[in-house]
MDTraj code that builds the backbone (N, CA, C; nanometers):
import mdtraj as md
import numpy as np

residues = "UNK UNK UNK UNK UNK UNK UNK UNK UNK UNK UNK UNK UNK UNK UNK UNK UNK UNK UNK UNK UNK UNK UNK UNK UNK UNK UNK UNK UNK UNK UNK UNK UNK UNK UNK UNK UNK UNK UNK UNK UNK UNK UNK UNK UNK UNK UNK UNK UNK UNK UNK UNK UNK UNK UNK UNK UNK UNK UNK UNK UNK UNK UNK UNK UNK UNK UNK UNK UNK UNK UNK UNK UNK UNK UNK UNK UNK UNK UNK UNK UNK UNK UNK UNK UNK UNK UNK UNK UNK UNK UNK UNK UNK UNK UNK UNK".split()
xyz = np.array([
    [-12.9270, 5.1768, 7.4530],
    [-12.9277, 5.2719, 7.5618],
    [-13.0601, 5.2606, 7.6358],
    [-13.0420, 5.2462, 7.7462],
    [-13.1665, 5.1969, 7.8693],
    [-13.2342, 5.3809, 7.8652],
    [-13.3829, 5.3654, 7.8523],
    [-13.4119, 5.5227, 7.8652],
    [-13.5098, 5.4956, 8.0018],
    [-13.4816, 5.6015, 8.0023],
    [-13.5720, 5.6211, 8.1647],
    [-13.6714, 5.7333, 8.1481],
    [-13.7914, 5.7374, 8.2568],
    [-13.8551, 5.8797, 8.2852],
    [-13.7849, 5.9794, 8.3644],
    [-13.7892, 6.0940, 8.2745],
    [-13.7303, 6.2348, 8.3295],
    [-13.7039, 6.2021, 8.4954],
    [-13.8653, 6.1877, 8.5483],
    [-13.9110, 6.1906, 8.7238],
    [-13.7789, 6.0494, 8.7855],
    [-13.7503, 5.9254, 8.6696],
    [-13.6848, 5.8510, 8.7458],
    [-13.5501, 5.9387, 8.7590],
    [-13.5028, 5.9630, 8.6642],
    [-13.3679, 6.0332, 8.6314],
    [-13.3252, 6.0991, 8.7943],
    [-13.4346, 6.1837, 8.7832],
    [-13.4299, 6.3245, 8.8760],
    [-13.3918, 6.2368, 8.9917],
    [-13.4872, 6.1492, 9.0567],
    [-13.5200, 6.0586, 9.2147],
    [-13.3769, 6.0075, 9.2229],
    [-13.3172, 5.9117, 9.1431],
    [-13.2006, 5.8482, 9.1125],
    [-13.0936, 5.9490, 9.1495],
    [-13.0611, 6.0286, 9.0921],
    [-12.9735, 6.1379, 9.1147],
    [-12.9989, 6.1678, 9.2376],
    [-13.1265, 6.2291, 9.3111],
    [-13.1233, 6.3265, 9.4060],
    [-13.0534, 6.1751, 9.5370],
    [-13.0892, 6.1023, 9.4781],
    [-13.0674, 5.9339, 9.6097],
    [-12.9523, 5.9309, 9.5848],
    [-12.8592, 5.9872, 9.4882],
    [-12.6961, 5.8927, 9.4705],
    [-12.6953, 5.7662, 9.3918],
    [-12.8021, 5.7602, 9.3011],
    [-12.8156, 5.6754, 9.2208],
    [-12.7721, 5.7327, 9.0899],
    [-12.7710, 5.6118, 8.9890],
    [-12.7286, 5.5959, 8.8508],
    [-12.8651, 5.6974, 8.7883],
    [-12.8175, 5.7481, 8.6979],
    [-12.8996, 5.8243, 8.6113],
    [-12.8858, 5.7832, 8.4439],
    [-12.9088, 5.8965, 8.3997],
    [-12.8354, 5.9216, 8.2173],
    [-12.7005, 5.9728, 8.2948],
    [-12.6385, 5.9265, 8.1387],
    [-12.4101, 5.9081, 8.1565],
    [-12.4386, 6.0870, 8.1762],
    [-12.3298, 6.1093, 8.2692],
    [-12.2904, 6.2561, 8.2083],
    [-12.1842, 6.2388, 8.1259],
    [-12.1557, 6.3384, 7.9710],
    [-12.0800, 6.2782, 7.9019],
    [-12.0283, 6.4532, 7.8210],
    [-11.8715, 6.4128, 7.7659],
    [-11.8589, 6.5320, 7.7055],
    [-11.8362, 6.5238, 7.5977],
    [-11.8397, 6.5815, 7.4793],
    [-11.8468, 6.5816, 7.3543],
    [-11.7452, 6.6832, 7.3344],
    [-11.6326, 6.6641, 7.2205],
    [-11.6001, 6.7573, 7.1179],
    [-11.6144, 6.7200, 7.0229],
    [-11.6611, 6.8429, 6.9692],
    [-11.7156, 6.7859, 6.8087],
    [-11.7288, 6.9601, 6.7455],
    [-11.7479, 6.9161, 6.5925],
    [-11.7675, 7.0458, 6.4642],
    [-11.8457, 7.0932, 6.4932],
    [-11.8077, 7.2089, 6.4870],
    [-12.0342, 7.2546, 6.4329],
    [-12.0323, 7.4067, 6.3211],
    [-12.0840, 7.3765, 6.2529],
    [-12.1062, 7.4683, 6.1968],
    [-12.1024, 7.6329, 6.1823],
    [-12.0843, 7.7312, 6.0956],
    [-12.1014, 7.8771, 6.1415],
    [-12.1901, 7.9350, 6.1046],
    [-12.1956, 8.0632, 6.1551],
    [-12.2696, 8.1261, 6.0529],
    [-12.2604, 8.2727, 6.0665],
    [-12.2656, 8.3296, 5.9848],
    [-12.2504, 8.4761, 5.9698],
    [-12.3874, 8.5552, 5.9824],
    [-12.4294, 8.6427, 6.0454],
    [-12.5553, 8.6962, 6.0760],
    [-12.5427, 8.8539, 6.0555],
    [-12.4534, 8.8759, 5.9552],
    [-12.4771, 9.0000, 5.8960],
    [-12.5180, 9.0568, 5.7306],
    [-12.5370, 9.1644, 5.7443],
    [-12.5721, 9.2203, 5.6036],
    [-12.4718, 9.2075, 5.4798],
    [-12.3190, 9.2690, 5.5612],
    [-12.1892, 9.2420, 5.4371],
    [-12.1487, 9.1275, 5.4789],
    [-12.0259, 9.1202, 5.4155],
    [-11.9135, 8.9996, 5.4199],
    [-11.8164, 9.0298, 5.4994],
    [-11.7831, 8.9456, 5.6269],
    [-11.6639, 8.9856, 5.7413],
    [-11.5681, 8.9085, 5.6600],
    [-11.4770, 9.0087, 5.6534],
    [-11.3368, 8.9641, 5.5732],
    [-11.2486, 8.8684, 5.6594],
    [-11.2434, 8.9085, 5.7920],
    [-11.1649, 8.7904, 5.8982],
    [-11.2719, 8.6730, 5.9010],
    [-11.3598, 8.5917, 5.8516],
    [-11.4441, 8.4933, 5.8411],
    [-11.3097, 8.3830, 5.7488],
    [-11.3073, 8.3002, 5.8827],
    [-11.1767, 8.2054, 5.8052],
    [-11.2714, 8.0452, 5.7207],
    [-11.3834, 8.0308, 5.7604],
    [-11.4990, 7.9552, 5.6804],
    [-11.4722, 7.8128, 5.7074],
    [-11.4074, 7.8511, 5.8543],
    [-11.3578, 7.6640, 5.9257],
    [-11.4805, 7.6421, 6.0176],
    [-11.4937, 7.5062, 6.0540],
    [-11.5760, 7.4702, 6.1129],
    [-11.5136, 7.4967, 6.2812],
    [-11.5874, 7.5297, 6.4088],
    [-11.6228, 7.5709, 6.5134],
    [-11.5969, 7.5068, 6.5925],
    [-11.4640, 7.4501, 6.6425],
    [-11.4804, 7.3867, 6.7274],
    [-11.5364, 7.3633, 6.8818],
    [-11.5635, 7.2649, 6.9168],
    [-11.6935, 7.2576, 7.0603],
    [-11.6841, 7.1989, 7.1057],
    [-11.7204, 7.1944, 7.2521],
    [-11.7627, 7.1405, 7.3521],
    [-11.8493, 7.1346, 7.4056],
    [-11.9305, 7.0295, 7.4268],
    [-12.0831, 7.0291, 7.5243],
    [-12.0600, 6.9261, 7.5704],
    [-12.1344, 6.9259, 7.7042],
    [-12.1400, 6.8580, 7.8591],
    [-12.2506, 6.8402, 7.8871],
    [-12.3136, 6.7324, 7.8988],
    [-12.4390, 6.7176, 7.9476],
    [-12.4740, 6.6106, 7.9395],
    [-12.6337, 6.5091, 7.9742],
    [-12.6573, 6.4061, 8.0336],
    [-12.7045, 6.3402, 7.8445],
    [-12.6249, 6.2247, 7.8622],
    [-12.6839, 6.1638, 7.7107],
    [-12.8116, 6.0654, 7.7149],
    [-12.9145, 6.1571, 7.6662],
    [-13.0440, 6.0515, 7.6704],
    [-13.0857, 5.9897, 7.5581],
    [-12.9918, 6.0099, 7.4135],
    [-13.0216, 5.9452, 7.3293],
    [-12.9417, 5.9389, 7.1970],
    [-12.9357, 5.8271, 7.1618],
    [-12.8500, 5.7897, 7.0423],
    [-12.8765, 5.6770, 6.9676],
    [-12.8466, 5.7173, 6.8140],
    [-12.9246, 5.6597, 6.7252],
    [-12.7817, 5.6055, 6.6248],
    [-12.7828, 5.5492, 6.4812],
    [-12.6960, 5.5092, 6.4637],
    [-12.5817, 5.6482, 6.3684],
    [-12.6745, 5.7669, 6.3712],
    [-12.5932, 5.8855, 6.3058],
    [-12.6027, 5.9575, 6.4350],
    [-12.6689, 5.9858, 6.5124],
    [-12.6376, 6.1123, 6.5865],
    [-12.6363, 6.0573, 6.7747],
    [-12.6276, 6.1499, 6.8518],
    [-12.6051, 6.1433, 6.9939],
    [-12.7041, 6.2587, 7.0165],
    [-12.7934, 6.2462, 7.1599],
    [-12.8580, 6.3760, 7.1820],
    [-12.8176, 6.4244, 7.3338],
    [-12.7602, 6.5020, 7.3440],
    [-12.7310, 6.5810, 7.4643],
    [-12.8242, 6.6506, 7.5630],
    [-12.8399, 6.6669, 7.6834],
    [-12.9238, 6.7788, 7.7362],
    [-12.8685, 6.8092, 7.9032],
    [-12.8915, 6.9623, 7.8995],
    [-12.8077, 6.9978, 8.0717],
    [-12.8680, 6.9929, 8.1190],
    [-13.0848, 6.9752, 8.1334],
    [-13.1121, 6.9529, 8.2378],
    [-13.2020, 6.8860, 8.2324],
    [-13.2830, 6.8090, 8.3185],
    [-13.3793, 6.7401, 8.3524],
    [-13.4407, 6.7510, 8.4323],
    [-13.5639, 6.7555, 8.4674],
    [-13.6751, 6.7475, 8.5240],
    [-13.7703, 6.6725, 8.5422],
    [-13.8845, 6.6429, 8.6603],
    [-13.9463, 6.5624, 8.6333],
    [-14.0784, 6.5558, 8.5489],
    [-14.0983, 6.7050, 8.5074],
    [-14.1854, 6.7161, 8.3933],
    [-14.1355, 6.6977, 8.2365],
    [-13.9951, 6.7816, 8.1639],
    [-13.9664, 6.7592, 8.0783],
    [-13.7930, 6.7587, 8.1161],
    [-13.7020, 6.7760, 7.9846],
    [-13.5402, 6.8074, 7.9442],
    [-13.5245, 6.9570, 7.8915],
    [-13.4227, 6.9740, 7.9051],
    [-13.4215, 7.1183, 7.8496],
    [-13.2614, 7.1363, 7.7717],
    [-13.2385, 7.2363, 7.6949],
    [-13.1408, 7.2914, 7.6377],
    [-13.0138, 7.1357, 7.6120],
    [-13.1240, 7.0955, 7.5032],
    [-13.0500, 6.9514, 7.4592],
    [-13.0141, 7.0415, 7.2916],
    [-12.9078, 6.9329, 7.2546],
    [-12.9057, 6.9534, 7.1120],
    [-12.8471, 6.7670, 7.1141],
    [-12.8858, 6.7861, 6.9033],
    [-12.8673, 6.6453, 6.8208],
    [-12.7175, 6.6608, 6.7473],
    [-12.6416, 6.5866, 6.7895],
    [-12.5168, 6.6005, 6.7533],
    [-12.4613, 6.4853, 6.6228],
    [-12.4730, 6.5041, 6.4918],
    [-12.4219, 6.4188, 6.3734],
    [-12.2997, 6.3571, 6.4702],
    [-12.2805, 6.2325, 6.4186],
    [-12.1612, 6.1222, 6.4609],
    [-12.0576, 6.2227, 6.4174],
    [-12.0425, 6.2212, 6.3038],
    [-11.9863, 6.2685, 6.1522],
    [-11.8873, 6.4113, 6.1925],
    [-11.9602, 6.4503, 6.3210],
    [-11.8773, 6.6032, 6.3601],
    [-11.8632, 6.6021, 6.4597],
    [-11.8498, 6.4691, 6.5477],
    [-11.7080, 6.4608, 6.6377],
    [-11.5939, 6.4341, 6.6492],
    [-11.5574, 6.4521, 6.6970],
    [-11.3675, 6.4105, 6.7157],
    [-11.3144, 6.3527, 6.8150],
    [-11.2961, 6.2101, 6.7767],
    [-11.3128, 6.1061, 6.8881],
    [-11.3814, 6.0687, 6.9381],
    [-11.3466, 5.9782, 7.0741],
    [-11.4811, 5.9468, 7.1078],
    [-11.5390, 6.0224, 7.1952],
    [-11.6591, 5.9991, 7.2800],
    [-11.7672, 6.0663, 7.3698],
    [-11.7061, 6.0248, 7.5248],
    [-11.6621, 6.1100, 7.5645],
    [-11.6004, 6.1255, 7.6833],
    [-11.6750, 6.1104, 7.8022],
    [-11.7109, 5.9371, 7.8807],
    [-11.7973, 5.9430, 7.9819],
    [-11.7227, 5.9633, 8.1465],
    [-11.7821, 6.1147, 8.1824],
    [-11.7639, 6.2077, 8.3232],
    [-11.8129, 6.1085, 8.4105],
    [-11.7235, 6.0833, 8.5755],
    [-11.7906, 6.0238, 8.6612],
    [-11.8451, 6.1344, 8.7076],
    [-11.9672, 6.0828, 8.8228],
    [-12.0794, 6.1556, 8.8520],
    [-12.0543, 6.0954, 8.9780],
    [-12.0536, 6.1270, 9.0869],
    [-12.0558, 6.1705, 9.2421],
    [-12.1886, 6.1755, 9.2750],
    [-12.2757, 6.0573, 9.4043],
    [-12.3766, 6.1216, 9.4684],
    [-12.3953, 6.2246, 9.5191],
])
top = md.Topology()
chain = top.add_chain()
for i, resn in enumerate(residues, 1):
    res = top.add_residue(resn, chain, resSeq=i)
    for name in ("N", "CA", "C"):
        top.add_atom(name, md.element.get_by_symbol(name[0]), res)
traj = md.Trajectory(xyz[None], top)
């Protein structure tokens, strides 16, 4: 995967150029319960998901997602295990 600087990303895009893929993911993720007792309707399945966003990185276990970019940093990315998707990674065309 070709990586670029944030600042190229941004220029590229704002021109109608190629950037990072926009790409969609379904995949597992985990739960969690954030209370004191035990919720009896807690069926203890994994979560199914969706996230959308620009893929800037992937390794040979995981994919890393993020919705935005800038030319200083990325923001509101997450690291997604191979292992807890379902299928493959769905690459979105992108429109200048």
């Amino acid at each position: 995967m070709k990586k670029l600087l944030w600042s190229v990303h941004t220029e590229n895009r704002a021109a109608g150029r190629p950037g990072y893929p926009m790409v969609e993911i379904i995949w597992e993720d985990a739960q969690a319960i954030a209370t004191e007792d035990w919720v009896e309707e807690f069926d203890g399945n994994a979560a199914l998901t969706t996230t959308v966003g620009y893929l800037v990185g992937k390794t040979r276990s995981t994919v890393t997602v993020v919705s935005m970019i800038n030319s200083n940093h990325i923001g509101h990315g997450i690291t997604i295990p191979k292992g807890c998707i379902i299928g493959k990674i769905r690459f979105l065309s992108v429109e200048g």
